[in-house]
C-alpha positions as CSV (number, residue, x, y, z in Angstrom):
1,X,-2.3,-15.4,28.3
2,X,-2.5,-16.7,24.7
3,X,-0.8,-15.1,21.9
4,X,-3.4,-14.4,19.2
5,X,-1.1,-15.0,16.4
6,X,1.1,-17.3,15.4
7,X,5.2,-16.3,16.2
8,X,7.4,-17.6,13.3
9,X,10.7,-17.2,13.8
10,X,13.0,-16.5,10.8
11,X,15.8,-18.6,11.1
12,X,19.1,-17.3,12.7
13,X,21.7,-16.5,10.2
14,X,24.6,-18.4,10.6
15,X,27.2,-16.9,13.1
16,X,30.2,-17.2,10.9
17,X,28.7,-14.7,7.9
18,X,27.5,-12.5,10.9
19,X,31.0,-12.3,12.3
20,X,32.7,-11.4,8.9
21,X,29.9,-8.8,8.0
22,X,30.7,-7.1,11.1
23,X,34.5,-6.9,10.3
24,X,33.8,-5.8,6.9
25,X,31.9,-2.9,8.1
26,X,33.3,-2.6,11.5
27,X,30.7,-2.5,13.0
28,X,29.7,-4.8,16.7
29,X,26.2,-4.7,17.1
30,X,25.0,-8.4,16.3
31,X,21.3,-7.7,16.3
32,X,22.0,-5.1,13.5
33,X,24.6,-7.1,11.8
34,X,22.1,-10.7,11.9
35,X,19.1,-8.0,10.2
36,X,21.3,-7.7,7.5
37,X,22.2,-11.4,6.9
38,X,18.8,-12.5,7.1
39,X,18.0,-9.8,4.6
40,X,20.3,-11.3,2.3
41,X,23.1,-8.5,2.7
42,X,26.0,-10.0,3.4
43,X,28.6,-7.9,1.6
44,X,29.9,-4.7,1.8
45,X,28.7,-3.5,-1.6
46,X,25.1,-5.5,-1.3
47,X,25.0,-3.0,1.9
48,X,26.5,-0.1,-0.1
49,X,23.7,-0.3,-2.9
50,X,21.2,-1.4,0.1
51,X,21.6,1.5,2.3
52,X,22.4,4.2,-0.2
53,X,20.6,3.6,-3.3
54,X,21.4,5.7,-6.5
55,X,19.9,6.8,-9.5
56,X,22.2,4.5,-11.6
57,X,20.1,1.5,-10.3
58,X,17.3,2.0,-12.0
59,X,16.7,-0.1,-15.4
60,X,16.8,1.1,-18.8
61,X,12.7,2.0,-19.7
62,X,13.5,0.7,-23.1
63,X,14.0,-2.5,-21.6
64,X,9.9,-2.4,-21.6
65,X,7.8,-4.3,-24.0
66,X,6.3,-1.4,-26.7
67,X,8.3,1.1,-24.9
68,X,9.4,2.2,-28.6
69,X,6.0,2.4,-29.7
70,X,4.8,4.4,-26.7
71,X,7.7,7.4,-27.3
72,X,7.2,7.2,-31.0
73,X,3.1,8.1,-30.7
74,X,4.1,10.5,-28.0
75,X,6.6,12.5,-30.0
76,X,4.7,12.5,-33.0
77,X,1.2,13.7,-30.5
78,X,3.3,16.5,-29.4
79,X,5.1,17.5,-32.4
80,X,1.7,17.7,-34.2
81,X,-0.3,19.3,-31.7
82,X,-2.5,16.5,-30.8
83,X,-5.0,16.7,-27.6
84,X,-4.2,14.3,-25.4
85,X,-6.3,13.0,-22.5
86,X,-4.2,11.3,-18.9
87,X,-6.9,8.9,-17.9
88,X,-6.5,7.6,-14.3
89,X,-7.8,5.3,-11.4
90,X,-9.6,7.0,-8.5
91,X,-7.0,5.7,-5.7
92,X,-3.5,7.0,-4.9
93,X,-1.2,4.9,-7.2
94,X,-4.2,6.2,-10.2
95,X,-4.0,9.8,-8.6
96,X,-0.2,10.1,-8.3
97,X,0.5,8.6,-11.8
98,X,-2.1,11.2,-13.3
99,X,-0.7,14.5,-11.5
100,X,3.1,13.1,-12.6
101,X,2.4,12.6,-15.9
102,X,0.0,15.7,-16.5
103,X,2.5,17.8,-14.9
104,X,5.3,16.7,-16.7
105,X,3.2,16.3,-20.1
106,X,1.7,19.9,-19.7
107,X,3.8,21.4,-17.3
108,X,7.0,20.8,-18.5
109,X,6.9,19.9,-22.3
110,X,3.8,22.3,-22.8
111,X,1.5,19.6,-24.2
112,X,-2.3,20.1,-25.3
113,X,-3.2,17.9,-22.3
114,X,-6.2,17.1,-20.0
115,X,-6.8,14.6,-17.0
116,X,-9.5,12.7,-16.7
117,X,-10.4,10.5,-13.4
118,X,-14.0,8.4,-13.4
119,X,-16.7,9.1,-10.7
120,X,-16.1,5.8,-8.3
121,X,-20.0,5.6,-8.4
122,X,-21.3,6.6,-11.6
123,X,-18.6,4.7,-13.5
124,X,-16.3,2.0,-11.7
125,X,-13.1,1.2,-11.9
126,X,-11.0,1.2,-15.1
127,X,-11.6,3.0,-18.7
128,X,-15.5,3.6,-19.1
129,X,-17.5,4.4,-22.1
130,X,-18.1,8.0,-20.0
131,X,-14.5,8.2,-19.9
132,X,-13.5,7.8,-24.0
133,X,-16.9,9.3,-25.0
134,X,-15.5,12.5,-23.3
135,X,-12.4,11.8,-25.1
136,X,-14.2,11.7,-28.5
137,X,-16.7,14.6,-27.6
138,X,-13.6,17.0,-27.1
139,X,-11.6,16.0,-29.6
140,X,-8.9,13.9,-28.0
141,X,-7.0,11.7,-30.5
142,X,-4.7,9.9,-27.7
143,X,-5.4,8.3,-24.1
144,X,-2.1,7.4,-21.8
145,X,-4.0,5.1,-19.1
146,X,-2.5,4.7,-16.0
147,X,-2.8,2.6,-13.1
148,X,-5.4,0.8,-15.6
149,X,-6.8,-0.5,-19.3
150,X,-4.7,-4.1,-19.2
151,X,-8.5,-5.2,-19.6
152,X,-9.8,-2.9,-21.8
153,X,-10.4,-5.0,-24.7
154,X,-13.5,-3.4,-25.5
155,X,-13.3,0.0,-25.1
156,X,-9.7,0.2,-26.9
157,X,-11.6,-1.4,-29.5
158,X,-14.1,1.6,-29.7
159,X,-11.4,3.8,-29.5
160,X,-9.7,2.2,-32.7
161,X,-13.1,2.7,-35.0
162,X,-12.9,6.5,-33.6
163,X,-9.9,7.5,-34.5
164,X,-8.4,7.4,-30.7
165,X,-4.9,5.7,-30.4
166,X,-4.2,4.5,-26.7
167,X,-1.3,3.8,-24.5
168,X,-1.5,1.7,-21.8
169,X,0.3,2.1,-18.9
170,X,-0.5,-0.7,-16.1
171,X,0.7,-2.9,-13.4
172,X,-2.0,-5.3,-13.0
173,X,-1.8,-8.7,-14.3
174,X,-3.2,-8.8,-17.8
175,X,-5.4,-11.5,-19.1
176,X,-4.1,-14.7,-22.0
177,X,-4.5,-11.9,-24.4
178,X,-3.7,-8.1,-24.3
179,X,-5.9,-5.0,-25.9
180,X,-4.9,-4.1,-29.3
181,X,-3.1,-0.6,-28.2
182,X,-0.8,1.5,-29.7
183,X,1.4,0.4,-27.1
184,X,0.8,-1.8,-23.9
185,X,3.5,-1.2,-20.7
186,X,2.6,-3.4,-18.2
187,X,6.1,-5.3,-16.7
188,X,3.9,-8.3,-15.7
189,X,3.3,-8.7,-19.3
190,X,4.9,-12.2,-20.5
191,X,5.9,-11.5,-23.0
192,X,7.7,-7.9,-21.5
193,X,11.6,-8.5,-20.4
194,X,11.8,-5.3,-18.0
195,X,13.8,-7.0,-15.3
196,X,11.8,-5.6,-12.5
197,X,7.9,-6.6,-12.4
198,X,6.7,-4.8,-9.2
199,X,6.6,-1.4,-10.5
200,X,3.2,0.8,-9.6
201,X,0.9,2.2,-12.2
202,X,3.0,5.8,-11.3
203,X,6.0,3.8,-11.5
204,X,5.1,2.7,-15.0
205,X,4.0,6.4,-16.5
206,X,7.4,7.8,-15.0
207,X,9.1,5.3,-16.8
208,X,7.3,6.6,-20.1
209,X,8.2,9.9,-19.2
210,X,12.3,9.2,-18.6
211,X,12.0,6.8,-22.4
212,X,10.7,10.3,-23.6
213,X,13.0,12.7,-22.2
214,X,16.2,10.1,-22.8
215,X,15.3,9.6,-26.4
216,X,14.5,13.2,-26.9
217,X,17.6,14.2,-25.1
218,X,15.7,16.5,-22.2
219,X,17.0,16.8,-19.1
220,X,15.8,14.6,-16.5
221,X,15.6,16.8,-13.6
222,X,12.0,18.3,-14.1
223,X,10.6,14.8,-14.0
224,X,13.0,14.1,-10.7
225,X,10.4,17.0,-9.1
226,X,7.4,14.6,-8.7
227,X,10.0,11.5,-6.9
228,X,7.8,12.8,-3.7
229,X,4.4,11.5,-6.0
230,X,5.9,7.7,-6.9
231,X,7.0,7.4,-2.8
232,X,3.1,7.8,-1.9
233,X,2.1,5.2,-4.7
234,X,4.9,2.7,-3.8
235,X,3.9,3.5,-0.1
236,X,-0.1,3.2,-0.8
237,X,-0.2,0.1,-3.4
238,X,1.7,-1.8,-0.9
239,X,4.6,-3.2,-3.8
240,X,7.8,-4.6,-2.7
241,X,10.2,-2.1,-1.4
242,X,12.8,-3.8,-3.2
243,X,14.4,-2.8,-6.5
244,X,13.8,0.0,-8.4
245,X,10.7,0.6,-5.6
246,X,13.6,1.2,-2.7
247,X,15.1,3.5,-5.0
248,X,12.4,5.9,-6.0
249,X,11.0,5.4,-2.4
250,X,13.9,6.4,-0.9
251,X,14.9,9.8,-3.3
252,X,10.9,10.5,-2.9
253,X,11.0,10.1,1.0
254,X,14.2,12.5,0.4
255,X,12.3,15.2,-1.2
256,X,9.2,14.8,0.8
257,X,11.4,15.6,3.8
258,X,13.1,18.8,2.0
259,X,11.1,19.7,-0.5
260,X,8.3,18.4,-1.2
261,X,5.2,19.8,-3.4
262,X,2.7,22.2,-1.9
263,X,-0.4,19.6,-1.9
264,X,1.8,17.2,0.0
265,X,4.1,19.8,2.1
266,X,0.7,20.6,3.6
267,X,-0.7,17.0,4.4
268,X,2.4,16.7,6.0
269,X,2.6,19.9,8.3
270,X,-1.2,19.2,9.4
271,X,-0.3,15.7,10.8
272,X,2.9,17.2,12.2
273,X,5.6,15.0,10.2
274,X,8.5,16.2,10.1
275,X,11.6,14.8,8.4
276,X,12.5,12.5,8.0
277,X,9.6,11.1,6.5
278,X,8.6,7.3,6.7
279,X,6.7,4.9,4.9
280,X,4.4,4.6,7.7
281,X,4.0,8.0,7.3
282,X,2.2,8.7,4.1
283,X,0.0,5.4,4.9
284,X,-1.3,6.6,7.6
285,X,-1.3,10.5,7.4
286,X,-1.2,11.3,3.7
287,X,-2.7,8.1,1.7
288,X,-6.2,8.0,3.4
289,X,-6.8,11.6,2.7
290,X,-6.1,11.8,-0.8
291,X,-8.0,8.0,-1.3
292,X,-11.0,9.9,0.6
293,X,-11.3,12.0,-2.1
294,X,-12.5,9.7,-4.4
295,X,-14.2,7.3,-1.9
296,X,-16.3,10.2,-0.8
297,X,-17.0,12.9,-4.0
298,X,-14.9,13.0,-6.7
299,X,-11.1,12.3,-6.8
300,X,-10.2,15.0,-9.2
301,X,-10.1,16.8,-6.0
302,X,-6.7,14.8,-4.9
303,X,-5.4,15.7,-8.7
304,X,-6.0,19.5,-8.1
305,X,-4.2,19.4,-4.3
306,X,-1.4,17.6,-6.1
307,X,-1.5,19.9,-8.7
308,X,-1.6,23.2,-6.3
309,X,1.0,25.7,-7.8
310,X,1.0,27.5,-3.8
311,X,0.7,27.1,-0.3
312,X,-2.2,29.2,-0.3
313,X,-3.7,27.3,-3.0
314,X,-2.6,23.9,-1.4
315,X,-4.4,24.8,1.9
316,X,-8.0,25.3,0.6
317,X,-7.9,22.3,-1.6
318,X,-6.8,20.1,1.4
319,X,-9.1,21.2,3.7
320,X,-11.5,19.8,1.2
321,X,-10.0,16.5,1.1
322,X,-9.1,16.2,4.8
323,X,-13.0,16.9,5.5
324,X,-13.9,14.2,3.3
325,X,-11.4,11.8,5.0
326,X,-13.1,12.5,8.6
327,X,-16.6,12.2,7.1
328,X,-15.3,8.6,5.7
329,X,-13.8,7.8,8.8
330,X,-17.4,7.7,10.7
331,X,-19.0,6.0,7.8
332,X,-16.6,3.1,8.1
333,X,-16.7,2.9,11.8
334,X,-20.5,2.4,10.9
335,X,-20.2,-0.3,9.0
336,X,-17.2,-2.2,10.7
337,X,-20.0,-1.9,13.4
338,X,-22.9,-3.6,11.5
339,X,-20.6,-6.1,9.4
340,X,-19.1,-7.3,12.9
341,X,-22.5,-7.5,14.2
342,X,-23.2,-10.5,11.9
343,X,-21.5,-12.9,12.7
344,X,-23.2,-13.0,16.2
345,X,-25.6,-15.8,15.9
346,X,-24.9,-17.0,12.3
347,X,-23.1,-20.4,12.6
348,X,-21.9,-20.6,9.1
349,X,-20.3,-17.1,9.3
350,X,-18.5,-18.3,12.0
351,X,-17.5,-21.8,11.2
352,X,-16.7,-20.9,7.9
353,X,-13.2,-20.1,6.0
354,X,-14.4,-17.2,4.3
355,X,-16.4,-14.2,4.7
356,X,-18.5,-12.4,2.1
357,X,-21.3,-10.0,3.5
358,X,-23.5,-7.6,1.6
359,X,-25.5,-4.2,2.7
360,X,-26.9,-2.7,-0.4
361,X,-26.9,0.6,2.3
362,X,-23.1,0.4,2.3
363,X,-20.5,2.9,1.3
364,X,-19.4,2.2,-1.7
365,X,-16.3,4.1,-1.2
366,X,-14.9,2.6,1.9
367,X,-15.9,-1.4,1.2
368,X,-12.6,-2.3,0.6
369,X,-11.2,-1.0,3.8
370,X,-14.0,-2.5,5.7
371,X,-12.8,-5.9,4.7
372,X,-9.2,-5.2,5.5
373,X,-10.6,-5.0,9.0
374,X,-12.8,-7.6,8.3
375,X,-10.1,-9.8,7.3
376,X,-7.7,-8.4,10.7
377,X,-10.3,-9.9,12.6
378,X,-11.0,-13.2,11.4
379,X,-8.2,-14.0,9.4
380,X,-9.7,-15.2,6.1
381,X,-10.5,-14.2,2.6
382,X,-13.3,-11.7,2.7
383,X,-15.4,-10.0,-0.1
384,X,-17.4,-7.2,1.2
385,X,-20.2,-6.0,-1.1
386,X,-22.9,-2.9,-1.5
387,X,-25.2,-2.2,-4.5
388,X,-25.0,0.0,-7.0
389,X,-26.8,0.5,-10.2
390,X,-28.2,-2.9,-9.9
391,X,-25.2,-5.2,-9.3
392,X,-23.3,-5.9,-6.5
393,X,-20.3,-3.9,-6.2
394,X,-17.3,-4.7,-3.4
395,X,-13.6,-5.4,-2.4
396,X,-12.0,-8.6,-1.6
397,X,-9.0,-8.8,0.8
398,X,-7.3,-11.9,1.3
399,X,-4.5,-13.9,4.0
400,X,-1.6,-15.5,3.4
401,X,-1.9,-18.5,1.1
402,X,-5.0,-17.8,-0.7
403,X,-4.8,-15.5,-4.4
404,X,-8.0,-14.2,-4.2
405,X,-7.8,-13.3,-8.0
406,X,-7.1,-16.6,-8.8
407,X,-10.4,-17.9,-6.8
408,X,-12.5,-15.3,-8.5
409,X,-11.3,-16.4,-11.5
410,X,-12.9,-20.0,-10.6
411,X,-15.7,-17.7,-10.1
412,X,-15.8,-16.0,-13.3
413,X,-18.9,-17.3,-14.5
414,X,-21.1,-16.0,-11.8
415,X,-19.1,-12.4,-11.7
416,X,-19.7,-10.0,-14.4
417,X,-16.0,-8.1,-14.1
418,X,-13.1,-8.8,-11.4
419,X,-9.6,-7.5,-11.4
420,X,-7.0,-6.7,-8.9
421,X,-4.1,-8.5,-7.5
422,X,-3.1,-11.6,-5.3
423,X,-4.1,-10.4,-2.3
424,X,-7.1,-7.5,-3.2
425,X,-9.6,-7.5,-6.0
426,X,-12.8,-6.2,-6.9
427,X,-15.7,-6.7,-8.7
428,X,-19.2,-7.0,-9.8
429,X,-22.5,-9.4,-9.8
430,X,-25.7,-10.0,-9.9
431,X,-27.8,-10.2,-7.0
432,X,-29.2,-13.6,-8.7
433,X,-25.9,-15.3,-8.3
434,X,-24.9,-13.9,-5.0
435,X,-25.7,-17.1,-2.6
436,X,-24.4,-19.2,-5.5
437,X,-21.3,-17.2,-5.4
438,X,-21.1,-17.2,-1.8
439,X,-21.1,-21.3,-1.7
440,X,-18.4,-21.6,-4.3
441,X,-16.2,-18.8,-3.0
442,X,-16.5,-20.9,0.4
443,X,-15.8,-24.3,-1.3
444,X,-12.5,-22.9,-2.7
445,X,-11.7,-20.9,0.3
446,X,-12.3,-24.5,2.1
447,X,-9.7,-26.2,-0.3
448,X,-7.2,-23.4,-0.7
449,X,-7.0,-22.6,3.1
450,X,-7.0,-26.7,4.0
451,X,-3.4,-26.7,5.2
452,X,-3.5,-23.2,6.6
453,X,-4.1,-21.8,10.4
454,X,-6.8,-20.3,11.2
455,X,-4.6,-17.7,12.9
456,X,-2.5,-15.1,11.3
457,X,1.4,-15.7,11.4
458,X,3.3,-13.1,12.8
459,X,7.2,-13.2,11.6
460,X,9.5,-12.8,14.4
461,X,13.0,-11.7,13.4
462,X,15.4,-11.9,16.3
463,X,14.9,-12.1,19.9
464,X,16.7,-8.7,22.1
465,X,16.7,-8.3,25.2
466,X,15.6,-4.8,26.7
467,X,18.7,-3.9,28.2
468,X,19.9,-3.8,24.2
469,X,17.8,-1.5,23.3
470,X,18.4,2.9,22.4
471,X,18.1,5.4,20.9
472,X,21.6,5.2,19.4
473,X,20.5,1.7,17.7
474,X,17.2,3.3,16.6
475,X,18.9,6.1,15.2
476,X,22.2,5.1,13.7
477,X,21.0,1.4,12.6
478,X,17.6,0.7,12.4
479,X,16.7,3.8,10.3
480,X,19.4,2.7,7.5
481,X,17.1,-0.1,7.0
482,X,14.5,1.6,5.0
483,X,11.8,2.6,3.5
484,X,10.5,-0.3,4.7
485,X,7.6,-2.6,3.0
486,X,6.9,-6.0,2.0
487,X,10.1,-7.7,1.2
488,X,11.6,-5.2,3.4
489,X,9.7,-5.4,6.9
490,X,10.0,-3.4,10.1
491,X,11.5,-5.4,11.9
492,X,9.4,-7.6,14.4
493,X,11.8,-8.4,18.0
494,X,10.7,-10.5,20.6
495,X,11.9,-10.0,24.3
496,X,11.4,-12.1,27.4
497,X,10.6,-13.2,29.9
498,X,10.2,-9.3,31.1
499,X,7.8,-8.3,33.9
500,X,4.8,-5.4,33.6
501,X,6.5,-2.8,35.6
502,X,3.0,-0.4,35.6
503,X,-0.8,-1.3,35.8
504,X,-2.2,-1.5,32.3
505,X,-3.6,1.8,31.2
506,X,-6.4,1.7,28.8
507,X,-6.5,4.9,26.3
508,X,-9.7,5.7,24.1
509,X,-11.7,2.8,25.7
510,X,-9.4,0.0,23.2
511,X,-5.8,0.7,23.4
512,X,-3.3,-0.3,26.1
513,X,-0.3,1.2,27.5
514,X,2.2,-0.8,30.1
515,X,5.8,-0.3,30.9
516,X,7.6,-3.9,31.2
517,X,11.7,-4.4,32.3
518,X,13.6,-6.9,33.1
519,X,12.4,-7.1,36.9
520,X,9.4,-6.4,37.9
521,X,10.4,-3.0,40.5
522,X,12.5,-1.4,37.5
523,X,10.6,1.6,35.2
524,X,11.1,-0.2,32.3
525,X,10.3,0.6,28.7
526,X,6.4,2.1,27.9
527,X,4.7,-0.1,25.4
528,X,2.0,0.6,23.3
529,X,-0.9,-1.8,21.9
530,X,-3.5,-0.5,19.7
531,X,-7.0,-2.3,20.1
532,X,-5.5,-4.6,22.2
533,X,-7.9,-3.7,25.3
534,X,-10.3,-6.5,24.6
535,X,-7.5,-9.8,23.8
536,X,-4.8,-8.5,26.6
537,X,-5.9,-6.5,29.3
538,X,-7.2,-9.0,31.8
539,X,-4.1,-10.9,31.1
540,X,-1.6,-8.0,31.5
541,X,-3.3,-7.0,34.5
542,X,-2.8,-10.9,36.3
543,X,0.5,-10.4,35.1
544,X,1.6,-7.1,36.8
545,X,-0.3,-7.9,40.1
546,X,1.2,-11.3,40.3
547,X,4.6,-10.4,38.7
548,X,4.2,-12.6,36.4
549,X,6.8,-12.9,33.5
550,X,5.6,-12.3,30.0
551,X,7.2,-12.5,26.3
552,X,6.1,-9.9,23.7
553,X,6.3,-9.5,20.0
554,X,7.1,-5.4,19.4
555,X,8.4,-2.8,16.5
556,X,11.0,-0.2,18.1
557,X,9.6,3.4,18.0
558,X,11.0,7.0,18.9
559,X,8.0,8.4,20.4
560,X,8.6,12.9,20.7
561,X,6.8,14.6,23.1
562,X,8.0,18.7,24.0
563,X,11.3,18.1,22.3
564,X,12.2,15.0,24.1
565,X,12.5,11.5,22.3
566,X,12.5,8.3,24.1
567,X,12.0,4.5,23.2
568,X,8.7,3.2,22.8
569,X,7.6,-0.2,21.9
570,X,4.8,-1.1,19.7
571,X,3.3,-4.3,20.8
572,X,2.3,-6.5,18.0
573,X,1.3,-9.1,20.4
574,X,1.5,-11.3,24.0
575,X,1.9,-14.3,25.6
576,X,2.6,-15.8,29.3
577,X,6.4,-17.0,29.5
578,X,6.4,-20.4,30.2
């Protein structure tokens, strides 16, 4: 049975800085104590500020190039009267920032105020000429962007002849030059000495808000109400949980298990999450839901459940959104369907090192998670495209190694707009230049993945053995470890050899359930694979019947079931012990 990934193991800490952690925090447990190590934790106050994070942490907002600026225009917008318009992005970090920053703006300082998100279809992502046309229609004479405008060169531009001042407030990376704005926040700015880069676009407009209440002496405690809105950006935009991100994550994870608002309090009670609440958690049971609304209508609808004042109020608005999640569900299973479908047959799909397919019938509002799967399945760079108003509109998800921005900037004279990040972009052509863009995407795919495996590697971060394994290490270690995220993983353990204790059980036609112990007649330990059916099932089932030893790669779960909690593994992947 061959693993389908490959295992890297992360080096084992030496045994000496192990050995004094553990009598620094008297604590025994060597798998715990070796996390830590490998984490870079190796003191008592690195684990102190680690495991406890405070409010003190965070960085001065001032610290932020045009920071200044931005308070200055604010104060003197409010103090005057001035209507100002909260321009967002359609997804959860644009969403989140908005309802923060409205809220606060309007909510708390009473601000002449409005929000404004663009239609995913009818405009695209970023500032649109719809979007500061309505600005100049109604009268607005300042736009805070968030979670976008780094770009908007041309449209701040129009602003400035109209007599519409605009602050930016971004964490994408900007271009060689930056639009001529009031004020441009945007840490990944070069010329911007904020010492922490990896904040999200809500991460950014809280900051704007704190600058504004420090330097106007307000108290800080109505803004700490939306903490529960940056933890579902930090979670959803997938930013290191390191930094300032582990802080907020971990006081907005706090509230979201106590108190959180009634838009999210209601999310959470429908997929029965209970505190405390996880990362894993709002991606999987909050995120898609309010993303669906602006993949499949409109995403003000998100704004208004974040918004909702009750619980009463909260539950009709989310029924709205959670509809539109299920309807989006189908409509990707659709096209996973058809995108999968082909490769069967097309030799240079499947020899190639990247994948870029196009439907002009396909979603719109659900490409970009089509080539995350996409990209699960064949490990490589993939750009999946529709068509919409003429061009060709998609997402591009990318694999370790490759910076898929970087590679559509080689293309940038075939695309007519791009943006996005190292690993997930988007953007626009014509259909003229599609198989032109499709040969060079593949040419630089070819060079930039030359060195790489065709497989997906699979960090491994200590081997355990079952018998080490409880609920007491779940509970009173692992869980000190997050929020988790990238820079901060779950940690991945690998144990064997162990035996299949149980036939393989297949649930829903594509997942797996088995049992495995350290001898084949014991109960063992259930293990759960999602969509594993197809790569493991044959194998597992050899293994069981001929009591086979296997190793497998797993994260350590609490599974609850009547009030009862027990172990549960979550296989991440399998191979014959040999």
């Amino acid at each position: 049975m061959e693993p389908k990934k490959n295992w890297k193991y992360v080096p084992a800490p030496p045994a000496a800085e192990v050995e004094a952690l553990g009598e620094v925090l008297g604590l025994k447990n060597p798998y715990f104590l070796s996390l830590l190590v490998s984490r870079g934790i190796k003191t008592f106050q690195e684990v102190k500020d680690f495991m406890v994070p405070e409010v003190n942490q965070l960085h001065d907002p001032f610290l932020m190039k045009d920071m200044d600026k931005a308070v200055e225009r604010l104060g003197l917008a409010l103090e005057s009267g001035e209507k100002i318009l909260i321009y967002g992005d359609y997804d959860v970090d644009g969403t989140t920032a908005v309802t923060l920053v409205y809220s606060y703006l309007a909510g708390i300082l009473g601000a002449d105020c409005d929000y404004y998100i663009p239609d995913r279809y009818a405009e695209g992502y970023g500032v649109s000429q719809a979007g500061i046309q309505y600005a100049l229609d109604n009268n607005y004479t300042l736009i805070i962007s968030l979670d976008c405008g780094i770009k908007a060169h041309e449209r701040v531009a129009w602003c400035n002849e109209n007599g519409i001042d605009f602050i930016i407030c971004d964490h994408h990376l900007p271009e060689a030059t930056i639009p001529d704005a009031v004020a441009v926040l945007d840490p990944k700015r070069k010329d911007c000495p904020y010492p922490f880069k990896e904040l999200t676009g809500a991460g950014v407009g809280f900051k704007l808000m704190m600058a504004f209440a420090v330097a106007n002496d307000l108290e800080l405690d109505p803004l700490w109400e939306s903490v529960d809105l940056l933890a579902c950006s930090i979670a959803a935009d997938i930013v290191p949980m390191n930094g300032e991100n582990r802080v907020l994550a971990f006081f907005g994870l706090a509230k979201l298990g106590s108190n959180p608002s009634p838009g999210l309090a209601y999310l959470l009670k429908k997929a029965k999450k209970k505190a405390p609440i996880q990362i894993s958690d709002i991606v999987f049971s909050i995120s898609p839901i309010i993303n669906a609304a602006g993949r499949m209508d409109h995403a003000h609808g998100a704004v208004k459940l974040m918004l909702a004042a009750d619980d009463h109020e909260a539950e009709a608005l989310a029924e709205a959104v959670i509809q539109q999640n299920l309807d989006r569900r189908v409509v990707e299973k659709e096209i996973v369907a058809q995108a999968l479908a082909m490769f069967e047959g097309n030799d240079f799909l499947l020899s190639a090192r990247s994948t870029v397919l196009f439907n002009p019938a396909w979603h719109k509002g659900v490409v970009g998670i089509v080539a995350s799967k996409i990209q699960d399945q064949y490990f490589r760079p993939t750009i999946i495209l529709t068509e919409s108003h003429g061009q060709l509109v998609g997402s591009a998800r990318s694999v370790r190694g490759f910076d898929v921005h970087h590679a559509l900037e080689e293309c940038e004279d075939l695309l007519e707009q791009f943006g996005g990040h190292t690993h997930a972009a988007g953007l626009h052509l014509k259909p003229e230049n599609l198989q032109a863009f499709i040969e060079k995407f593949e040419r630089i795919a070819q060079e930039g993945l030359a060195n790489i495996s065709p497989k997906a590697d699979l960090p491994v971060d200590l081997q355990v053995p079952l018998e080490a394994l409880s609920l007491s290490f779940y509970d009173k270690l692992l869980v000190r470890l997050s929020p988790y995220g990238p820079g901060n993983m779950l940690p991945n353990f690998v144990s064997g050899p162990v035996f299949v204790t149980k036939s393989p059980f297949v649930m829903k036609e594509e997942h797996l359930k088995i049992y495995v112990g350290s001898t084949p007649d014991e109960r063992g330990l259930e293990v759960v694979g999602f969509g594993m059916k197809a790569d493991f099932y044959d194998g597992l089932c050899a293994a069981y019947e001929q009591r086979l030893p296997i190793k497998l790669v797993y994260h350590l779960e609490v599974n609850e079931y009547l009030g009862n909690r027990t172990l549960q593994l979550r296989a991440l992947d399998f191979a014959s012990f040999n």
